[in-house]
N, C-alpha and C positions, 0 to 999 in steps of 0.2 A: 451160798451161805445165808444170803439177807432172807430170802425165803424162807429158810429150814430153821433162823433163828427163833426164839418162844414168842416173838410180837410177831410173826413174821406170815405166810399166808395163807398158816393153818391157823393161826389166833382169828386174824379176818374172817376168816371162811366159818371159823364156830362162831362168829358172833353173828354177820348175817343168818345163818342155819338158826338160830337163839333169836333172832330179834323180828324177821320177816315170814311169814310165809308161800312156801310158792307153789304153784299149779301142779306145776313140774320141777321134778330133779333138774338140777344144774347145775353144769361140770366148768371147772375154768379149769383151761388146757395152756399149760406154760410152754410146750413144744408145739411152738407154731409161730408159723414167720410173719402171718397175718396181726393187727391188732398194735392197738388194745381194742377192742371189738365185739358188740353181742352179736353172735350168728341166732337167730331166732331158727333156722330150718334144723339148726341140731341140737338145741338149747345150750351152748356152749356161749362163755367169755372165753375171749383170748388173750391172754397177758406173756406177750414173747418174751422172754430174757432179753434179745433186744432193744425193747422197750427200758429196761432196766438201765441197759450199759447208754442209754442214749439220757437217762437222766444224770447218772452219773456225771458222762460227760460236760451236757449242758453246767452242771453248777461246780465243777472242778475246774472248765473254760472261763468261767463268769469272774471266779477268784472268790476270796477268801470273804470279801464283804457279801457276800448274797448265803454264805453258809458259816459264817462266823460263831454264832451258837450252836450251831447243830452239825453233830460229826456226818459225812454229806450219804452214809449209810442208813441213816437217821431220815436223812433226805427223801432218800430213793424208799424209803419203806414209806414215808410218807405219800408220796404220790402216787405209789400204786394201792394206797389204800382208799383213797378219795379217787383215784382209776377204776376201781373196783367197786365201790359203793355207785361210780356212777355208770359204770355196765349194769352193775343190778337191778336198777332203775331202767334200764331201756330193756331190762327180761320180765320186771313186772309192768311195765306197759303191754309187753303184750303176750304175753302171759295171760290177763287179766282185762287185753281190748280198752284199756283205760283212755278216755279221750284227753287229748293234750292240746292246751291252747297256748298257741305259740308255738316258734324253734322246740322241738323232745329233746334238743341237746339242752336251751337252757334250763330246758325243767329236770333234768337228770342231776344236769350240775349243781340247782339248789337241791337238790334231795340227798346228794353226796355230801354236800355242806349243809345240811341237817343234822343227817346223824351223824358228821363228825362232831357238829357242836352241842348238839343235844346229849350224845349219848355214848362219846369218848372222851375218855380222861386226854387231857392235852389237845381237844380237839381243834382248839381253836390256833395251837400251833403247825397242827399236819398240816386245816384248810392253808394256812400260809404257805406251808413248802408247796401245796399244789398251784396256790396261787403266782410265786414265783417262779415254777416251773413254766404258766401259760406268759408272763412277762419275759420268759428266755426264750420261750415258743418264740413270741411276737419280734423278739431281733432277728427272725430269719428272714423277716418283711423291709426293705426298702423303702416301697409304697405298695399300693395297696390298687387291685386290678375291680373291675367291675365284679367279678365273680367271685371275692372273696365278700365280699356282701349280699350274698342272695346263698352263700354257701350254706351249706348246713348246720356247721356250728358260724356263733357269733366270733369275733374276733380275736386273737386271744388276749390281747389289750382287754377288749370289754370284757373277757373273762374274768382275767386275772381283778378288774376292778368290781365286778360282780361278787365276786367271791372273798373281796375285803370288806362289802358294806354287808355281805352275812355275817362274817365274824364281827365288826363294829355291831350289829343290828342285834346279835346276842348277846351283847354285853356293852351297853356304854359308855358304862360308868370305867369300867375296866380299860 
């Protein structure tokens, strides 16, 4: 249903289609147990349903202070919108050969938190649901092993505060 709802991943999908354009057609495939994920060999995003029920989870387990404002359907649409803003960002890298300096995750994740801030109404409320989301990520750490620092993405601690000083950085006053 969060899908199928009118803000839901056909609203997404028209506003990228409306806002970017790309090399090539690309398909985000909800039936699939992979992901959230850009396959670049078939130009596909992956955003499984289980991806969904594990954000649900995450912030129904958390309790009611981490989604107190926002009904937690509200939640999950949130994050897989900034999920999806930042797979599109790793099909226009390469898509378009764009060179990246630094981590391509941190750079996808500001570019995800661009256009939610730039160029969605309430934007600056989703980056938060996502950001909260990489703060629930990060409780599933204890400590922290050599290889989560050379991993791919940065932490999701540094994420989640990554993606609070975009939202501060777009509005200070606010």
């Amino acid at each position: 249903d969060w899908l199928t709802a009118p803000e839901g991943l056909d609203a997404m999908i028209g506003f990228v289609n409306d806002t970017i354009a790309f090399k090539h057609p690309l398909v985000v495939n909800v039936d699939t147990d992979d992901g959230p994920l850009y396959d670049p060999a078939i130009e596909q995003i992956h955003l499984p349903l289980s991806f969904l029920a594990d954000i649900e989870r995450r912030f129904e387990a958390a309790g009611e202070s981490w989604h107190e404002n926002n009904d937690i359907s509200v939640i999950v649409m949130d994050v897989v919108m900034h999920t999806l803003f930042h797979e599109v960002g790793h099909a226009l890298i390469a898509q378009y050969e764009l060179p990246v300096v630094g981590r391509e995750e941190d750079g996808v994740d500001g570019l995800a938190n661009v256009l939610l801030l730039d160029y969605i109404e309430d934007g600056d409320q989703i980056a938060s649901s996502a950001a909260d989301m990489f703060a629930l990520e990060d409780l599933d750490y204890d400590s922290y092993s050599e290889e989560n620092f050379w991993a791919e993405h940065s932490l999701d601690i540094q994420r989640y505060y990554s993606t609070y000083c975009h939202i501060y950085g777009s509005d200070p006053e606010r």
